[in-house]
N, C-alpha and C positions, 0 to 999 in steps of 0.2 A: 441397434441400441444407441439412445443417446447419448456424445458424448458430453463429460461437461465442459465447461467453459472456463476460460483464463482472461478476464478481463482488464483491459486498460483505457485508462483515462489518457490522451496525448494532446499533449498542447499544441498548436497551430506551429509548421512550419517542417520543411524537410529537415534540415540540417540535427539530426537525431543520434546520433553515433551510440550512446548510451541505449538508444531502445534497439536498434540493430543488433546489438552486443547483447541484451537481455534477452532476444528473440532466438539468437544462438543456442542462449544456456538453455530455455526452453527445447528448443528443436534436441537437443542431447539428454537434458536431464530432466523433464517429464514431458513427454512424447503424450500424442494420443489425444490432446487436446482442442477443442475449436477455439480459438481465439477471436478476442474481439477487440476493436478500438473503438469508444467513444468520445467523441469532441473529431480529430483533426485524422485523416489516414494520411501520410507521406506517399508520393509518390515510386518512391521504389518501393514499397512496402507489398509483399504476397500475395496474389487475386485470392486464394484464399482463405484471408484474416476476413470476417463480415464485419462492419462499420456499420453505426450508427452517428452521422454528422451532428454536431451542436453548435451554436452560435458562441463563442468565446468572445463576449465583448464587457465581458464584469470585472471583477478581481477574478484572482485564481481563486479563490476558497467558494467565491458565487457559482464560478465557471463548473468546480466541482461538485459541487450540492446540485447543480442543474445533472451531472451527469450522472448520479446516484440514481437523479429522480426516474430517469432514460432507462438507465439497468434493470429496476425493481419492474419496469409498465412493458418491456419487452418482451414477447411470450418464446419469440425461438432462441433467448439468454436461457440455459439450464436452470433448473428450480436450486441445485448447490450450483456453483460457481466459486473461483477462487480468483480474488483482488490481486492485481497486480503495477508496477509501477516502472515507469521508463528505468530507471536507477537500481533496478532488482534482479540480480542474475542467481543464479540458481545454478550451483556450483558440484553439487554432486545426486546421483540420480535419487528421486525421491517420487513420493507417490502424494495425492490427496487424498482424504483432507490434510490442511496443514494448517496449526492451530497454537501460536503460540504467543504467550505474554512476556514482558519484559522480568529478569530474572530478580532484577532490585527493583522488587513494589515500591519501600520506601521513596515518597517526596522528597528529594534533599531540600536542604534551604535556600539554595540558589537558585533551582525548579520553581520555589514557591512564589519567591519577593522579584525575580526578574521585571525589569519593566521595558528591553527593549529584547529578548528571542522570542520572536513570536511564536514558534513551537512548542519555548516550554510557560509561556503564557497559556495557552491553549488546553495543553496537559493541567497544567492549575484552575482554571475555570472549569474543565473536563469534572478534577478532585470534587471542586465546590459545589458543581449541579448536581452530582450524581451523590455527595454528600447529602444536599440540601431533602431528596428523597427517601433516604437511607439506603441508596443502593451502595451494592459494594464497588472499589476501584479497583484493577486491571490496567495497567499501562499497555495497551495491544500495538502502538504506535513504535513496534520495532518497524524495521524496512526489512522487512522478510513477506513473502504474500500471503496472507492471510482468508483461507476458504470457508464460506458461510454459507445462509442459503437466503435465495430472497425475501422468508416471511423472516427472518432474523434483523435484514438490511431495513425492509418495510418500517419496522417496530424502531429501531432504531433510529430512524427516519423521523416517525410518527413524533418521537420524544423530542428530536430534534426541533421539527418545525411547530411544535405546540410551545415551545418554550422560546421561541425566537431567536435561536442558536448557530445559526447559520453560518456566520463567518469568526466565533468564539469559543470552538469547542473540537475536540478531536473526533473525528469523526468514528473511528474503527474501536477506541475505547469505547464511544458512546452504546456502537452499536454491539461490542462483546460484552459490556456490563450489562446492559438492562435485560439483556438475554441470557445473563449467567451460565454466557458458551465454557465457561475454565480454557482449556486448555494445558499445555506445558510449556516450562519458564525456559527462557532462554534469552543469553545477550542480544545486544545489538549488533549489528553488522557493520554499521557504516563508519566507512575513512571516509571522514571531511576535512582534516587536516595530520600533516605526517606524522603530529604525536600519538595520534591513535592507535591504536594496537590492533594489530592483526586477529581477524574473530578467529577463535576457536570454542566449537569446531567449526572449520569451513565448509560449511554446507550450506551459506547463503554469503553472499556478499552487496554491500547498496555502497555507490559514492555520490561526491556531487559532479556540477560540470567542469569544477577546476580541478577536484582529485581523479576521476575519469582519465585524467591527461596525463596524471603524473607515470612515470616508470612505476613506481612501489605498484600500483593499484593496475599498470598494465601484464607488468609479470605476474602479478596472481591470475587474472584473466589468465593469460596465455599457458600457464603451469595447470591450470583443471581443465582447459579446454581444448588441450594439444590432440 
C-alpha cells in the first residue's frame, strides 16, 4: 500500500537544527510516512527521506513556487500529501488529513494597511484577489502542516500563475480558497517573540530561528518529546 507523503521545501545548507527537531516530532507523532525534501537535502539527513534537488538561486517565494511546481509533475509524490515546514513540530500523536484555517477570519486593520510585514502584506493581497473573483477567504497560513491533494495544489497553482501571483500572494490560502477545502479553525502556533502565548492546545508548535533558541520554546520541545 501506498504511503502518503509529508512534504518539505528546505533551504540550502546543513546547519538545520529546526528541521532535525521537526523530523523528531514526525518520527513520534505521525509515524508511517514517506517523507520528502524538495530544494536542498542536508547531509546528515536519513537515506530514507527521497529528494527532489532544485536550484535555489531567486528569492525565497521564487525558490518556493519553483518547488510547488516539482511536487504537483512528481508521480512517486502521493496523489494526498501533507505540506510541511522546517519550523513545524507536531507535538502530539495525530493522523491525516489535517486541515485547518486560522480561527479569527477577520482581517484586522493592521493586517490590512501594513506596508513593511511582508506576510501580512501577502495575506491582504491573498483577501483582495480572491475578493476580486468572489471567492471566499480562509486564512490557512497558520504554521501547522496542512494536507491536500495534488489536483487541489495544481488548481491552486493554475490561479496562481494565470494571475501573475507569484511572489504576492499566500500560497496555502490560495490553494484552500479556490478549492473550497473548509476545514477546522484553529490558532496559530507560532512563538516569534516571548510575548506570545503559549498555543493551546498543544498539538502543533512552529517558532522562528531566534525563538527555536530560546529556553521558553526549548522546554516545550523537550516537555512533549521526553
Amino acid at each position: 500500500m501506498e504511503k502518503d507523503c509529508l512534504v518539505y521545501f528546505v533551504r540550502e545548507g546543513d546547519d538545520n537544527p529546526e528541521l532535525e527537531c521537526s523530523l523528531e516530532t514526525v518520527k513520534r507523532n505521525l509515524p508511517n510516512h514517506q517523507i520528502w525534501f524538495i530544494g536542498y537535502k542536508p547531509s546528515w539527513a536519513p537515506d530514507d527521506i527521497k529528494h527532489i534537488p532544485t536550484k535555489q538561486d531567486s528569492s525565497k517565494y521564487a525558490n518556493v513556487h519553483k518547488a510547488w511546481h516539482e511536487l504537483i509533475k512528481d508521480n512517486e509524490i502521493s496523489e494526498m500529501f501533507t505540506i510541511m515546514n522546517d519550523d513545524f513540530f507536531i507535538m502530539k500523536p495525530t493522523k491525516t488529513p489535517i486541515l485547518y484555517y486560522r480561527s479569527d477570519e477577520t482581517l484586522r486593520s493592521n493586517d490590512l494597511h501594513t506596508r513593511y510585514d511582508t506576510w501580512k502584506i501577502k495575506k491582504y493581497n491573498t483577501y483582495l484577489e480572491l475578493h476580486k473573483y468572489n471567492l471566499p477567504y480562509r486564512d490557512y497560513e497558520l504554521h501547522i502542516p496542512m494536507t491536500m491533494t495534488k489536483e487541489q495544489a495544481k488548481k491552486g497553482l493554475e490561479f496562481i500563475d494565470t494571475n501573475h501571483l507569484e511572489d504576492t500572494i499566500s500560497v496555502r490560502s490560495i490553494i484552500g480558497n479556490v478549492n473550497n477545502m473548509g476545514g477546522k479553525p484553529h490558532e496559530d502556533v507560532k512563538i516569534s517573540f516571548y510575548s506570545d502565548p503559549t498555543p493551546r492546545p498543544l498539538d502543533f508548535l512552529s517558532s522562528n530561528d531566534k525563538s527555536f533558541r530560546t529556553d521558553r520554546v526549548q522546554r516545550l520541545l523537550r516537555s512533549y518529546l521526553k
